[in-house]
C-alpha positions in Angstrom: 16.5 8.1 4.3 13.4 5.7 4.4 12.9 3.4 1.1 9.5 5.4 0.8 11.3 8.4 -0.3 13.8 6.8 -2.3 11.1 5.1 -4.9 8.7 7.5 -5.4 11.6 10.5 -5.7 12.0 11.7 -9.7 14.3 10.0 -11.9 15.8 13.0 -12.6 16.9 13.4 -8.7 18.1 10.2 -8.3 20.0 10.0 -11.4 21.6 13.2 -9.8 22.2 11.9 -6.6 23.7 9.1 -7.9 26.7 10.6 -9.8 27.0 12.7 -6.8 27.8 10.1 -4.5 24.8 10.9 -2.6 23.0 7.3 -3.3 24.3 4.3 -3.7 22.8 2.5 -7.0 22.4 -0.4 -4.7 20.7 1.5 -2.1 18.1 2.7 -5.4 17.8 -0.7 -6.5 17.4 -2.2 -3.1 14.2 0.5 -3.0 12.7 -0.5 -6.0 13.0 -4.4 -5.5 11.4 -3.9 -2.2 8.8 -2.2 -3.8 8.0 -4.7 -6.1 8.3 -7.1 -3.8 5.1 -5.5 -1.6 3.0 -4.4 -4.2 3.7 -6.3 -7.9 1.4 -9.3 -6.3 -1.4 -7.0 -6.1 -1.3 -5.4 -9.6 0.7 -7.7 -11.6 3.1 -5.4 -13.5 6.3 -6.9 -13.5 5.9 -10.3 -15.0 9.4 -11.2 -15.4 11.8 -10.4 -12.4 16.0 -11.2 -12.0 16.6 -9.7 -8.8 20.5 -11.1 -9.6 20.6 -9.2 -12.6 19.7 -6.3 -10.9 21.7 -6.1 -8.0 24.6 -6.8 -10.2 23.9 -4.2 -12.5 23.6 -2.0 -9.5 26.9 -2.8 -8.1 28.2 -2.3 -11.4 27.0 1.6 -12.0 28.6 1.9 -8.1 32.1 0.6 -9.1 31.9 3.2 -12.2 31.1 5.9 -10.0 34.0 5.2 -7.9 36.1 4.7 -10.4 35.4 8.4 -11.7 34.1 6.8 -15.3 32.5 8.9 -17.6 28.7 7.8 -17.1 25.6 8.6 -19.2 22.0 10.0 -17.9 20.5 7.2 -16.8 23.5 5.5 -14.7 22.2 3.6 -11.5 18.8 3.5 -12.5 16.3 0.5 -12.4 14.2 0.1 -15.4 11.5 -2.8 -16.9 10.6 -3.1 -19.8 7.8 -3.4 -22.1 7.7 -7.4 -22.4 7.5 -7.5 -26.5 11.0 -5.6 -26.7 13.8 -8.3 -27.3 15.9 -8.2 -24.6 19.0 -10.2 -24.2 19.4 -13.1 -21.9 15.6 -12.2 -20.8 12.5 -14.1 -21.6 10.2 -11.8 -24.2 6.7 -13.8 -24.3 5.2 -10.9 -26.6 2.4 -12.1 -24.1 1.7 -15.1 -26.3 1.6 -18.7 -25.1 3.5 -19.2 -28.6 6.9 -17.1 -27.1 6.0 -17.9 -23.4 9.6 -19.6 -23.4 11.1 -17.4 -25.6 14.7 -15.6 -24.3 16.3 -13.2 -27.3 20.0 -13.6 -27.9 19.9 -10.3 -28.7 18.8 -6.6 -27.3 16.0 -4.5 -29.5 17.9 -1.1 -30.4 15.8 1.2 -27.2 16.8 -1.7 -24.8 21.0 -1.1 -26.1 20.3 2.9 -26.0 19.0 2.6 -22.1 21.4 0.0 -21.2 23.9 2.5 -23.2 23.1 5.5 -21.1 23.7 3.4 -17.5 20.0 2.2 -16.9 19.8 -1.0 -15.0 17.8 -3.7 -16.3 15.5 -5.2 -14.0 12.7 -7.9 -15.8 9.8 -7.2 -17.9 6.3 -5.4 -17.7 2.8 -6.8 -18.5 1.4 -6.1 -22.0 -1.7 -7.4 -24.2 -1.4 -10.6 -26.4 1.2 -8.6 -29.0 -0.1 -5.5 -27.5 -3.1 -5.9 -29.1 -5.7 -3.4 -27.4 -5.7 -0.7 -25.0 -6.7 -3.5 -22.5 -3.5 -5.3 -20.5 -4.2 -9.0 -20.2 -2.9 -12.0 -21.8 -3.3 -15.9 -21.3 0.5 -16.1 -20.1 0.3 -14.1 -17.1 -3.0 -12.6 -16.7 -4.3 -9.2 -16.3 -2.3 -6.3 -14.6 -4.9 -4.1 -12.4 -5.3 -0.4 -12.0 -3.8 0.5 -9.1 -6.0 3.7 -8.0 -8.9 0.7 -8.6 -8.1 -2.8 -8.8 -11.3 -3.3 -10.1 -10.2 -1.7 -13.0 -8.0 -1.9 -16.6 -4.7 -0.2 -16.6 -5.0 1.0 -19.9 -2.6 -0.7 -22.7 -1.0 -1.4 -24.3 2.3 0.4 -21.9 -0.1 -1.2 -19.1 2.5 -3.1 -17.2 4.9 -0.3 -17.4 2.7 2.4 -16.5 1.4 0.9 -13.4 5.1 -0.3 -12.5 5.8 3.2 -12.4 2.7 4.7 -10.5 3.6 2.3 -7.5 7.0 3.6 -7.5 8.4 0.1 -8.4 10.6 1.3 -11.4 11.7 5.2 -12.0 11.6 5.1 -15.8 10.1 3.3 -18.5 10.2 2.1 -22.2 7.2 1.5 -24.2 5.3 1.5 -28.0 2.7 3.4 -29.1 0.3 2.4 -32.5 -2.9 3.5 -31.6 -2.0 4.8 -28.1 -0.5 2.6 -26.5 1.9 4.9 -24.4 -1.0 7.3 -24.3 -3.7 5.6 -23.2 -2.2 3.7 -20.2 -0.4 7.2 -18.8 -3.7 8.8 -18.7 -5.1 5.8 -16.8 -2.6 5.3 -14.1 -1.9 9.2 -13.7 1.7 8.8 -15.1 3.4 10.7 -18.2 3.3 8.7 -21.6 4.6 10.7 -25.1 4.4 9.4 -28.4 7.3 11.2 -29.9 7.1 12.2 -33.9 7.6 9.0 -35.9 12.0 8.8 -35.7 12.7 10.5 -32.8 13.0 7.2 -31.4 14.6 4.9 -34.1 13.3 1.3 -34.2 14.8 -1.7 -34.7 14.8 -4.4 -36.0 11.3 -3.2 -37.8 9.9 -5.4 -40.8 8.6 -2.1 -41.7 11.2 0.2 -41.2 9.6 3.2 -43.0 6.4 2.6 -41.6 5.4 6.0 -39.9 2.5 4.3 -37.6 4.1 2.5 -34.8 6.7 4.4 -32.7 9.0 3.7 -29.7 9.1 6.1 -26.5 9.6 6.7 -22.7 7.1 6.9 -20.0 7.6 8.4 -16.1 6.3 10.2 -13.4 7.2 13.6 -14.6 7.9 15.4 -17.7 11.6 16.0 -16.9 12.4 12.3 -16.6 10.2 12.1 -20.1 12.5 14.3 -21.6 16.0 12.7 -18.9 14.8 9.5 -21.4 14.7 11.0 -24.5 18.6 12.4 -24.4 19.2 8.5 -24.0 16.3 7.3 -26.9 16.7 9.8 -28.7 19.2 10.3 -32.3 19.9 9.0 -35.7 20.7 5.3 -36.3 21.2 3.8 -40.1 18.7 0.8 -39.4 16.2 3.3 -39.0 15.7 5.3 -42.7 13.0 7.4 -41.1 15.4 8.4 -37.7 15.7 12.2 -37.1 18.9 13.7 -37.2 18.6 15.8 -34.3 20.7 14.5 -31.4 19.2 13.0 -27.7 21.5 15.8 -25.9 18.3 18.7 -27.7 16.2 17.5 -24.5 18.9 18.3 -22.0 17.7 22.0 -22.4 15.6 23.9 -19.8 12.2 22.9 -20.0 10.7 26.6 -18.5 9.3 28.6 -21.4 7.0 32.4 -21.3 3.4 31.0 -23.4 1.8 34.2 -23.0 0.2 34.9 -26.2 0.4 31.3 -27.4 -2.5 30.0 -29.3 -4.4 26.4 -28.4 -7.2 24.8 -30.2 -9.4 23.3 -27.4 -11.0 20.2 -28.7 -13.8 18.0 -26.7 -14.3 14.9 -29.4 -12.1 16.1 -32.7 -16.0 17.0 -34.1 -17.2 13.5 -34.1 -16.1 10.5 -31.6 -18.3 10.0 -28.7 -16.3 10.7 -24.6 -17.2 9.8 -21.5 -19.1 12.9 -20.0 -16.9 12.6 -16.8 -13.4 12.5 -18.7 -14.9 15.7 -20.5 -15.4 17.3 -17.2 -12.2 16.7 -15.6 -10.4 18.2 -18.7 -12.8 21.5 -19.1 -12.1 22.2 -15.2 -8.5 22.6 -16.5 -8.8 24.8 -19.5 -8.3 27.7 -16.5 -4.8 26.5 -15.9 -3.6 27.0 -19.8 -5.2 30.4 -19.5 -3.5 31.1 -16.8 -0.2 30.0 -18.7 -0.8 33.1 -20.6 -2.0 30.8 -23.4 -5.1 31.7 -25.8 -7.2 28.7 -25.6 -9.9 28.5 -28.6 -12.4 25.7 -29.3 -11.6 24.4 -32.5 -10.2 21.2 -34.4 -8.7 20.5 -38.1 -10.9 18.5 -40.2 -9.9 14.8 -39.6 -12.0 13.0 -41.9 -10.7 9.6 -43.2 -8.5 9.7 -39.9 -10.7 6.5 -38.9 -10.7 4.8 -42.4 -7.0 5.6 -42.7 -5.7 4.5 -39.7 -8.0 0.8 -39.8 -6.2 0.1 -43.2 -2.6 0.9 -42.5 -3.0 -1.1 -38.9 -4.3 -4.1 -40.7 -1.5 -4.2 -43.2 1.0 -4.2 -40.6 -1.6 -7.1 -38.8 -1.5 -9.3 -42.1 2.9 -8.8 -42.2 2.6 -9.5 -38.6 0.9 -12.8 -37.8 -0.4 -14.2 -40.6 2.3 -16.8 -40.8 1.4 -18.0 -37.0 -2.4 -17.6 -37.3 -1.5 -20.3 -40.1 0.2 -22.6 -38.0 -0.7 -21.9 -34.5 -4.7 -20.3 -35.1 -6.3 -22.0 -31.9 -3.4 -20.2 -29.9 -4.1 -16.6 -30.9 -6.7 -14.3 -29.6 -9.5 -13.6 -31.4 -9.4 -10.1 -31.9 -5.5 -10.3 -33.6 -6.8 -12.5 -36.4 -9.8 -10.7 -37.5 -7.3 -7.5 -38.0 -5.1 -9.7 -39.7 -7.4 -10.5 -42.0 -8.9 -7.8 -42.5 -5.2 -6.6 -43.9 -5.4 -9.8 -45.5 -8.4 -8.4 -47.6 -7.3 -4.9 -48.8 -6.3 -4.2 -52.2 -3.7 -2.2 -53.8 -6.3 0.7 -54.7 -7.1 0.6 -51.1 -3.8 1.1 -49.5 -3.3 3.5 -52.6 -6.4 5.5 -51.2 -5.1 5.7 -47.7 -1.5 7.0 -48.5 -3.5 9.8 -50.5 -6.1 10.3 -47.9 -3.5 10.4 -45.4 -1.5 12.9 -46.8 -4.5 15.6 -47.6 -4.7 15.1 -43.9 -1.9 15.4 -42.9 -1.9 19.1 -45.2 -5.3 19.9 -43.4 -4.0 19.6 -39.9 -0.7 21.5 -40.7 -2.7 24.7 -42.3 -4.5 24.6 -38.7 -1.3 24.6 -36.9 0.2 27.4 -38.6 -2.4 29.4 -36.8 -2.1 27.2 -33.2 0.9 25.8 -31.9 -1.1 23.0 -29.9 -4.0 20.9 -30.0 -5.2 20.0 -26.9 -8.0 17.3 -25.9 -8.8 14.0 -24.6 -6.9 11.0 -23.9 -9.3 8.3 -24.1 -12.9 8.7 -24.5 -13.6 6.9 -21.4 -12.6 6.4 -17.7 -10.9 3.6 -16.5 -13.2 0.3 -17.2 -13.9 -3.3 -15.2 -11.0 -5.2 -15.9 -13.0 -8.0 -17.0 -14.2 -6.3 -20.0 -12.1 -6.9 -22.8 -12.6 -3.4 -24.5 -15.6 -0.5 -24.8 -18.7 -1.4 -27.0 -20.4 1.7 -26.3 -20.1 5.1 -25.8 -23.0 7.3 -24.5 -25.0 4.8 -26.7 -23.2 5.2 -29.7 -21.7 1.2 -30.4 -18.3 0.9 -31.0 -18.1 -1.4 -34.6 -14.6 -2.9 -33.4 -12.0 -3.1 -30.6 -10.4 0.1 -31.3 -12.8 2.5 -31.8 -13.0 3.8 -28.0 -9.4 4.8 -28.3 -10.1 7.2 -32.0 -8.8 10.0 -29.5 -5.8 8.5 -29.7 -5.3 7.0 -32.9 -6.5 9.9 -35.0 -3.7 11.7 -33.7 -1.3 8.9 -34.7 -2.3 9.1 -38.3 -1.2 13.0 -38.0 2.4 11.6 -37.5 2.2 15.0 -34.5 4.2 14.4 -31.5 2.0 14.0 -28.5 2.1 13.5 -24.8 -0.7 12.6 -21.9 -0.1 14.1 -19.0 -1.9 13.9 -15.2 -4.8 16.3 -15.6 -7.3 15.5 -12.4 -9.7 12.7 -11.2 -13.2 12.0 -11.7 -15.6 11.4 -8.8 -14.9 8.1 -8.5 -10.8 9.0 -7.8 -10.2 7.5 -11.4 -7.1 9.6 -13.4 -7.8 10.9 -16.7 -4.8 12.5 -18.5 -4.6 15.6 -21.2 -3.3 14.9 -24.7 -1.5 17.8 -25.4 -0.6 17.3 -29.5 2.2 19.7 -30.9 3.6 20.8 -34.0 5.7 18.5 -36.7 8.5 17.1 -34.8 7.9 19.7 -32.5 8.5 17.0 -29.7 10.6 19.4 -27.1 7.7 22.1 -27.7 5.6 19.6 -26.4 7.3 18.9 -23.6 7.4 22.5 -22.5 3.9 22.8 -22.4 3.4 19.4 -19.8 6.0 20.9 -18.1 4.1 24.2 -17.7 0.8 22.7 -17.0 2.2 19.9 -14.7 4.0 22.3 -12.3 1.0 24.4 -12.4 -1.4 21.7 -11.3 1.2 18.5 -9.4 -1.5 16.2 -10.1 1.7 13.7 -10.5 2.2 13.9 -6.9 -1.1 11.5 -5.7 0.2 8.0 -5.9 -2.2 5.3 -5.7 -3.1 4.0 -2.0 -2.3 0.6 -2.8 1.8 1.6 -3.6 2.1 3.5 -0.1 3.5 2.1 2.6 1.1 1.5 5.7 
């Protein structure tokens, strides 16, 4: 079996082949570290490598096989991850130049659950300064490219992990999602990102442990090795107050499902955000295939006002607990665009995060009355194609100004203030061979409902299946 086949086969199948003696862990590993070893120059996903950690991780999940141990669902396989998750023994630089030495004596909880369920640690991926913008770059190791473009952003702030995984260097992934961060970079690099409902994946540590905004989740190729790293993510944990109680095992079930007769609203721009006339059209060539599903597809959105107001205020509070103390101390080290949303947090008042919480709830009320009468919301990931890499973020969209650094990605953070489970999946390419992704937004904690209907629309379509150029083997 050549190494080609081994790194770009599913997670799911080599997690398989694995506990059936079929593969060797090593063999897997040996793959993916070859992998990196020919592409990671060119796209700069993997900042932080331990090739002797690996290996011996590897040989490790071989000696359990052999010794007939009970193993979990990820046993044998490699994983990086997102490099502002503690992780034990492993420099975390949070991008910064402030934590560029920086090596945790301890493991964030998602990095104990994947470690928990066999997954082999290999290094670290790329992510923005704090994962700040849906733009991967950072003064410690640079920008990571697109790998269908090298000309071109990755998305962020998952960046690192989501090109890892288009050039078949890693087989699963961890990442964080506040404004669409798992999202946004999925939909760039033609990969699978889901924001699961706010719990699903329990956080921690978390200076803000009820704080509904910023979530946890697991990126791949595919749907089923989305939901193969949810049984592992997912479940209840006591430092989490918000965790759902629902075990990780409810995403081992079949994801086939009949949608004839299931209703979807069909949404361009939510009623008011500018997008990118060629994401638009890739997307519309696709409402066929959810007909075809057997699904009703209806244009229609709920009423999202406030969304934009809401989700600036609640993202700046959690700025001003975040850095404030090191913007004190350590200003002419930060980038620019971290301390003016710290302070703007710095400037709200109590009425105003008063206002939000109610603002945010009559929205939340709006957009359940619509989903009693559709199951999903379907629309755009971003509002634009892939960009130059050497922009820092959009400014304009079909000549309407963005007014800050976020407001290209309102497709995705809108949905975030919803606290709705949501998922981008591989949807087509424009002209230019640039991969724009679906957001296909479910019910309340509806998360494996969600999954269904990527699975559905991804085996309909296997847009998954075209790997960048630059990840194949000449």
């Amino acid at each position: 079996m050549s190494a080609n086949e081994l790194y770009f086969r599913t997670a799911t199948d080599l997690a398989r082949a694995i506990r059936a003696k079929e593969l060797s862990a090593v063999e897997v590993m040996e793959a993916h570290l070859a992998q990196i070893d020919r592409v990671n120059p060119t796209v700069n996903a993997v900042v932080t490598l331990d090739p002797a950690l690996a290996r011996a991780g590897a040989k490790a999940a071989d000696d359990a096989i052999a010794r007939g141990d009970k193993v979990g669902p990820l046993h044998g396989l490699p994983v990086a991850h997102k490099d502002l998750v503690e992780t034990k023994g492993i420099r975390t630089t949070k991008g910064s130049p402030l934590f560029k030495d920086f090596v945790p004596d301890f493991n964030a909880l998602i990095i104990d659950r994947l470690q928990g369920a066999g997954a082999v640690t290999i290094g670290k991926t790329n992510t923005p300064e704090f994962g700040a913008g849906s733009q991967t770059f950072n003064p410690v190791f640079g920008a990571t490219l697109n790998p269908y473009d090298t000309t071109k952003t990755c998305g962020g702030s998952s960046g690192g992990a989501a090109v890892a995984l288009a050039c078949g260097m890693i087989p699963i992934a961890d990442g964080s999602d506040t404004g669409g961060s798992l999202r946004n970079p999925a939909n760039f690099c033609n990969i699978v990102g889901f924001r699961p409902s706010p719990g699903r994946v329990p956080v921690w540590p978390n200076s803000m442990a009820w704080f509904p905004i910023s979530v946890k989740g697991p990126m791949a190729r595919t749907v089923q090795d989305v939901a193969l790293l949810l049984q592992a993510l997912a479940g209840p944990d006591p430092r989490s107050p918000i965790a759902n109680r629902e075990p990780g095992s409810v995403f081992a079930r079949p994801l086939d499902r009949d949608f004839q007769g299931t209703r979807i609203a069909w949404s361009r721009d939510l009623g008011s955000f500018p997008v990118d006339p060629r994401v638009t059209a890739v997307i519309d060539r696709q409402r066929s295939t959810f007909e075809t599903l057997g699904c009703i597809v209806e244009e229609g959105e709920p009423n999202f006002s406030d969304a934009d107001e809401v989700f600036k205020i609640l993202r700046a509070w959690a700025f001003e607990l975040g850095y404030t103390d090191l913007i004190a101390s350590h200003r002419d080290q930060i980038k620019e665009t971290v301390i003016w949303n710290a302070e703007e947090g710095q400037k709200l008042t109590g009425p105003q995060l008063s206002r939000a919480e109610l603002k945010r709830t009559q929205l939340y009320h709006r957009v359940r009355e619509f989903m009693e009468h559709y199951e999903y919301l379907i629309l755009p990931v971003s509002q634009v194609p892939p960009f130059p890499v050497t922009q820092e973020y959009i400014t304009e969209i079909n000549g309407v100004a963005m007014e800050t650094y976020i407001d290209w990605m309102k497709s995705c953070y809108f949905i975030t203030v919803t606290g709705l489970p949501a998922i981008s999946v591989p949807c087509g390419f424009t002209s230019e061979g640039l991969p724009v992704g679906v957001q296909i937004v479910g019910r309340h904690e509806d998360d494996f409902g969600v999954l269904q209907l990527a699975y559905a629309f991804q085996e309909a379509t296997g847009f998954w299946q075209q790997h960048p150029a630059v990840a194949m083997k000449q």
